[in-house]
C-alpha positions as CSV (number, residue, x, y, z in Angstrom):
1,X,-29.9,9.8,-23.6
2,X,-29.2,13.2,-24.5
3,X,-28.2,15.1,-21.3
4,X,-27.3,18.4,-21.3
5,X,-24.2,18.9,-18.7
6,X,-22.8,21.6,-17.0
7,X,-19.4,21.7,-15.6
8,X,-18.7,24.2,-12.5
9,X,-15.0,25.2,-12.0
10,X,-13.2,25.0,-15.4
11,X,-9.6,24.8,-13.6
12,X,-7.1,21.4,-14.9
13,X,-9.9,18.6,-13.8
14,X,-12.8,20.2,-14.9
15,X,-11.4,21.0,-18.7
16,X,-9.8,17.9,-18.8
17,X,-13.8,16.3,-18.3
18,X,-14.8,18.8,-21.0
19,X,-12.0,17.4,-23.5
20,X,-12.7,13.8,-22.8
21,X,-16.3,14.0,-23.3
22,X,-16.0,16.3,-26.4
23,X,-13.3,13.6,-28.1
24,X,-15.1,10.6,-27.3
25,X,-18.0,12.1,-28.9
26,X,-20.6,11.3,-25.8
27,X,-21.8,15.0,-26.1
28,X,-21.8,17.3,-28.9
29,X,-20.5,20.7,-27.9
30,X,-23.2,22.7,-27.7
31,X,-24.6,20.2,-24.8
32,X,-21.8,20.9,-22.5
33,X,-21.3,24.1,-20.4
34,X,-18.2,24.5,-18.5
35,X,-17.8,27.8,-15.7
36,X,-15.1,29.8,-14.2
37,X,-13.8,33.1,-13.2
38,X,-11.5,33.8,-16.2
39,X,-13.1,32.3,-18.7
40,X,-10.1,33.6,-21.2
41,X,-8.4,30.5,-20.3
42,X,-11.3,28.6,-21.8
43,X,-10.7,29.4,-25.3
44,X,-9.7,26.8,-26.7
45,X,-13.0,24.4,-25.5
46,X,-14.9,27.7,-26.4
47,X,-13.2,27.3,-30.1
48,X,-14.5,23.8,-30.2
49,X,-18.0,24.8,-29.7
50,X,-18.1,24.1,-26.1
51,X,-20.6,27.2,-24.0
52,X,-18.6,28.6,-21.8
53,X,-19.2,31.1,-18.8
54,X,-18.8,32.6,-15.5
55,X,-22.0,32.4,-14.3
56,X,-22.9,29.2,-12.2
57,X,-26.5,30.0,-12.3
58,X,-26.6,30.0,-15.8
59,X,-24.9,26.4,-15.8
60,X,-27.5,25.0,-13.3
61,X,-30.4,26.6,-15.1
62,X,-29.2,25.1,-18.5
63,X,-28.4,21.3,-17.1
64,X,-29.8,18.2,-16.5
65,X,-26.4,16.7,-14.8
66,X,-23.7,18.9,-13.2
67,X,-20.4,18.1,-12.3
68,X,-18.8,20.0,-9.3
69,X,-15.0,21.0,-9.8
70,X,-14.3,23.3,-7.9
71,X,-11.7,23.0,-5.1
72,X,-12.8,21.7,-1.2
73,X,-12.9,25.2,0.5
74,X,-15.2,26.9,-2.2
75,X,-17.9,23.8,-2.3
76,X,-20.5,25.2,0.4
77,X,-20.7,28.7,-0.6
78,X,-21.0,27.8,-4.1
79,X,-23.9,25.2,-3.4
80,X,-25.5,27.7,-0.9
81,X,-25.4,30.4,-3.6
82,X,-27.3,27.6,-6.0
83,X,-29.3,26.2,-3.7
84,X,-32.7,27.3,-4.9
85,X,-31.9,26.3,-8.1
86,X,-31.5,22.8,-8.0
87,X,-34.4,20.6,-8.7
88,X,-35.0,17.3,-7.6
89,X,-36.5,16.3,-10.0
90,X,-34.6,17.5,-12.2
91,X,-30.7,17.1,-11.7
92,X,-28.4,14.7,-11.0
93,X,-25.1,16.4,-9.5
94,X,-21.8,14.8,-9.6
95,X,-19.0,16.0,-7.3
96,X,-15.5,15.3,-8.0
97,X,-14.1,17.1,-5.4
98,X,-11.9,15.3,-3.2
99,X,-13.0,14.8,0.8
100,X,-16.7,16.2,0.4
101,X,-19.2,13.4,1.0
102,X,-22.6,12.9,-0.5
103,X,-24.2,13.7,2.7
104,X,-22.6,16.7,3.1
105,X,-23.5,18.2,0.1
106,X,-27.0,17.0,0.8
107,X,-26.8,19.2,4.1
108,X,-25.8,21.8,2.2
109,X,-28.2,22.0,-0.5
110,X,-31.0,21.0,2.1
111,X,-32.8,19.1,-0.8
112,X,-32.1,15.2,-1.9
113,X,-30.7,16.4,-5.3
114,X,-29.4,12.9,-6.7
115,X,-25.9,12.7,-5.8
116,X,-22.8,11.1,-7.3
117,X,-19.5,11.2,-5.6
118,X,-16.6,10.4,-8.2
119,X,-13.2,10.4,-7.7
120,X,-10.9,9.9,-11.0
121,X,-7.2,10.2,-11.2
122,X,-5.1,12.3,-13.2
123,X,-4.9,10.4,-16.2
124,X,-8.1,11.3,-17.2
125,X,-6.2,14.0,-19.0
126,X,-5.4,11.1,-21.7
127,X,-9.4,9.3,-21.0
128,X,-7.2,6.8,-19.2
129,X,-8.8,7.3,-15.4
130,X,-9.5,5.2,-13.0
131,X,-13.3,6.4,-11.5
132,X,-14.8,5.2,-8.4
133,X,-17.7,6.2,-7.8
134,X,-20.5,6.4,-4.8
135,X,-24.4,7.3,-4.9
136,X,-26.6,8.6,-3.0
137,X,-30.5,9.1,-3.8
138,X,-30.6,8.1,-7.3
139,X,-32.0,6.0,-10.1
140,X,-30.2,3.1,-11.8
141,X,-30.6,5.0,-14.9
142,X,-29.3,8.0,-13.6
143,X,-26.2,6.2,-12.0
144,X,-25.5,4.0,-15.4
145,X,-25.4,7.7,-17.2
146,X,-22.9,8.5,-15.0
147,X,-21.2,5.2,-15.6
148,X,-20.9,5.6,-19.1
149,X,-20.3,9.2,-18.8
150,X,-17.1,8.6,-16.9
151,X,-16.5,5.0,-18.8
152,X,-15.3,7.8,-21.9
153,X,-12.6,8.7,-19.7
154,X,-10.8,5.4,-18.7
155,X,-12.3,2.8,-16.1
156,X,-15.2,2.7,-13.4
157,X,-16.0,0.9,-11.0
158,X,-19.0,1.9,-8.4
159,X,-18.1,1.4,-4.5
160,X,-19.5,1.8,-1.5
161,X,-18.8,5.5,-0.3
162,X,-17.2,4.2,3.0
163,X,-14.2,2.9,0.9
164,X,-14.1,6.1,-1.1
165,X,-10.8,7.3,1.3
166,X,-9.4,4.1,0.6
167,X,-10.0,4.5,-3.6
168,X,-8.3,8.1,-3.0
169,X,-5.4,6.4,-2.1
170,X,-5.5,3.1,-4.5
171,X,-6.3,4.5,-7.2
172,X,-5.0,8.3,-6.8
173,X,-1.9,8.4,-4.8
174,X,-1.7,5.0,-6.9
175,X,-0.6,7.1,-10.1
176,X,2.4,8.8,-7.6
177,X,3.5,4.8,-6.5
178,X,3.4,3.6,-10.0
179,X,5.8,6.7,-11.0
180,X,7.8,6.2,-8.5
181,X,8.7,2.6,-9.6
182,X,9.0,3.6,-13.0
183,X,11.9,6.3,-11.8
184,X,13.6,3.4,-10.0
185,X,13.1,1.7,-13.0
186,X,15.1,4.2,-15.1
187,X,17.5,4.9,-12.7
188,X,18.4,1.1,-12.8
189,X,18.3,0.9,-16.3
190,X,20.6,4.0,-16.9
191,X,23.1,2.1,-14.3
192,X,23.2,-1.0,-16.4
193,X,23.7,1.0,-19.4
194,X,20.7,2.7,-21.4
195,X,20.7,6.5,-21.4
196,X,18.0,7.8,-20.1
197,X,15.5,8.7,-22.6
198,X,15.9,5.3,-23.6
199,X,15.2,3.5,-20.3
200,X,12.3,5.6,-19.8
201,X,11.0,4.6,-22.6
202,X,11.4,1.0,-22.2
203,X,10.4,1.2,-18.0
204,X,7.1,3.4,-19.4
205,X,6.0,0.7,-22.0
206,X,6.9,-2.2,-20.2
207,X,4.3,-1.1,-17.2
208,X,2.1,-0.4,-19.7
209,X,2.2,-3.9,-21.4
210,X,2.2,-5.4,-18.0
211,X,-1.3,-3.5,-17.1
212,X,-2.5,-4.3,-20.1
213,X,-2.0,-7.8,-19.8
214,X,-4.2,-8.2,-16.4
215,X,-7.0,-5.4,-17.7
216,X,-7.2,-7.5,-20.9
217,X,-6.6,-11.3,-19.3
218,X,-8.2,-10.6,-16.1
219,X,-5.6,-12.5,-14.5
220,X,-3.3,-12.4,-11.2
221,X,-0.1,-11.0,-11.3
222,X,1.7,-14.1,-10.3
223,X,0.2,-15.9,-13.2
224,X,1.8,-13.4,-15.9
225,X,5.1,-13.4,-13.3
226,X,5.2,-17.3,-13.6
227,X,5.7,-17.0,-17.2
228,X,8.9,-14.9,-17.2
229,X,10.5,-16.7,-14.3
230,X,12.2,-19.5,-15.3
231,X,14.3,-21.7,-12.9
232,X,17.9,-20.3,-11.7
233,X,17.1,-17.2,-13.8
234,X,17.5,-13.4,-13.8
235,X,14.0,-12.9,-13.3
236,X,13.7,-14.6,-9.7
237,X,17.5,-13.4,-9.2
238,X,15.8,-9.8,-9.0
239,X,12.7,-11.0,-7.8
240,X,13.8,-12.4,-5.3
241,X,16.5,-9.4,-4.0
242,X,13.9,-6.8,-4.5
243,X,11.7,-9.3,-1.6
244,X,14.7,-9.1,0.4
245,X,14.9,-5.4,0.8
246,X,11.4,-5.0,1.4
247,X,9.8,-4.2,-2.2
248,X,6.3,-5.5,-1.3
249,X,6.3,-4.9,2.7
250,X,7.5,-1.5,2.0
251,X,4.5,-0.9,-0.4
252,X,2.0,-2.2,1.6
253,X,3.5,0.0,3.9
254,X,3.1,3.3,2.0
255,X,-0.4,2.3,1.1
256,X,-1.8,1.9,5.0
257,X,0.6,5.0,5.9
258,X,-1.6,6.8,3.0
259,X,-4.6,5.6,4.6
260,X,-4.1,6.5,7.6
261,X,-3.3,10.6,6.8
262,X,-6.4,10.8,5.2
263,X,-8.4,9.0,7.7
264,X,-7.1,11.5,10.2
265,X,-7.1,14.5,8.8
266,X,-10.8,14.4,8.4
C-alpha cells in the first residue's frame, strides 16, 4: 500500500518514527513529511530525502495517514487549527501522544477521522519498541497499515484503549524498571570483581539473551529459570535471597504504585 505519511512535531519521538520507517525501507523518502518550528534541526532527515516543513497544513494536505507528535498541552490547538482539513474519508490519524484518548481527539476535531492511539517506548530509537495500540472508527485495513507501520519499529500488539494507562506503565515505565535492574546488576558485578565497563556489558547482554529467549521460544520465565537452577546451587542460592528481600513483591509493588499515579492524575 503506498501511503503517503505526515509526521506533526519533529521533536526526539517524531524523528526517531521518521528514521525507523526510512531504514526499514516501509516508505521511500519522498512519501514521508515530518513538521516543526525549527526545521534546522531536521537536516539530517531533510539530507536523506525526507520533506520537511513548518507548516502543519501542508502536512495534512499532502497525507493519507498522520501521526501526531507533538506534546499533551499543544494537541487541541493544533487539531482545532486543522480541523477543516481532515477528511474522513480520507485520513487515518495516529496519536502518539501520551494521556490523549481517541475520544478526545474525536471531540476536538468534531469529525470521526479514523483514529489510532499508539503508545511506543523509547527504544524505538533502535526499531526495538514495544507499540500498543487502540482504535477507534476504522477499517481492518487501515488498522493492519498501522500494524505494520509500527511492526518496522519493534513489537505490536493492539489492546483495548481502557488498558492503554496500564501499557504506559508495562511497557513504558517498563524500559526505567528493566534499567534499574541492569544498574543493580552492575553494581553487583563490580562488587564481585568486574570493572565496570565490563559488568555492564555482561548485565546488558545477558538481559538481552534472556528476552530473547521468551520473544523467540514463547515460553514462561520459570521454564528458562528451571534450566539454570540446579539443586544446592548458586542460582537458587541468589534466587532465593533476592525472594527474601522482596525482589518480586517489591516489583509488583512499583508497577500498581505506577498505576495508580497515572490513574489519578487524570
Amino acid at each position: 500500500m503506498n501511503k503517503k505519511i505526515a509526521i506533526i512535531g519533529g521533536g526526539n519521538l517524531g524523528s526517531a518514527i521518521a528514521e525507523g520507517l526510512i531504514m526499514s525501507e516501509f516508505v521511500q523518502p519522498g512519501q514521508l513529511l515530518i513538521t516543526k518550528r525549527n526545521i534546522h534541526t531536521l537536516h539530517s532527515l531533510e539530507e536523506k530525502g525526507v520533506l520537511v516543513s513548518n507548516d502543519n497544513a501542508e502536512a495534512i494536505r499532502f497525507a493519507d495517514l498522520v501521526i501526531l507528535a507533538v506534546k499533551p498541552f499543544q494537541v487541541d490547538d493544533v487539531l482545532t487549527s486543522l480541523q477543516l482539513l481532515f477528511e474522513e474519508n480520507r485520513h487515518t490519524l495516529v496519536s502518539v501522544v501520551t494521556g490523549i484518548t481517541t475520544a478526545h481527539i474525536h471531540g476536538v476535531l468534531g469529525k470521526k477521522i479514523s483514529t489510532v492511539r499508539a503508545m511506543p517506548n523509547t527504544a524505538i530509537a533502535i526499531r526495538e519498541s514495544m507499540t500498543c495500540l487502540s482504535a477507534r472508527d476504522i477499517t481492518s485495513e487501515q488498522l493492519n497499515y498501522v500494524k505494520e507501520l509500527f511492526n518496522q519499529l519493534g513489537k505490536v500488539v493492539v489492546i483495548e484503549e481502557k488498558l492503554m494507562d496500564a501499557a504506559t506503565v508495562l511497557a513504558a515505565c517498563g524500559t526505567a524498571y528493566a534499567m534499574r535492574y541492569i544498574r543493580a546488576n552492575i553494581q553487583g558485578g563490580i562488587e564481585i570483581g568486574f570493572d565496570a565497563a565490563t559488568a555492564s556489558l555482561i548485565a546488558a547482554q545477558t538481559v538481552k539473551g534472556a528476552a530473547e529467549l521468551l520473544l523467540q521460544k514463547n515460553s514462561h520465565p520459570e521454564q528458562e529459570i528451571d534450566k539454570v537452577t540446579t539443586p544446592k546451587g548458586c542460582t537458587i542460592a541468589g534466587l532465593n535471597e533476592m525472594e527474601h528481600q522482596g525482589f518480586s513483591s517489591s516489583l509488583i509493588k512499583g508497577i500498581v504504585a505506577s498505576y495508580d499515579k497515572i490513574s489519578t492524575d487524570q
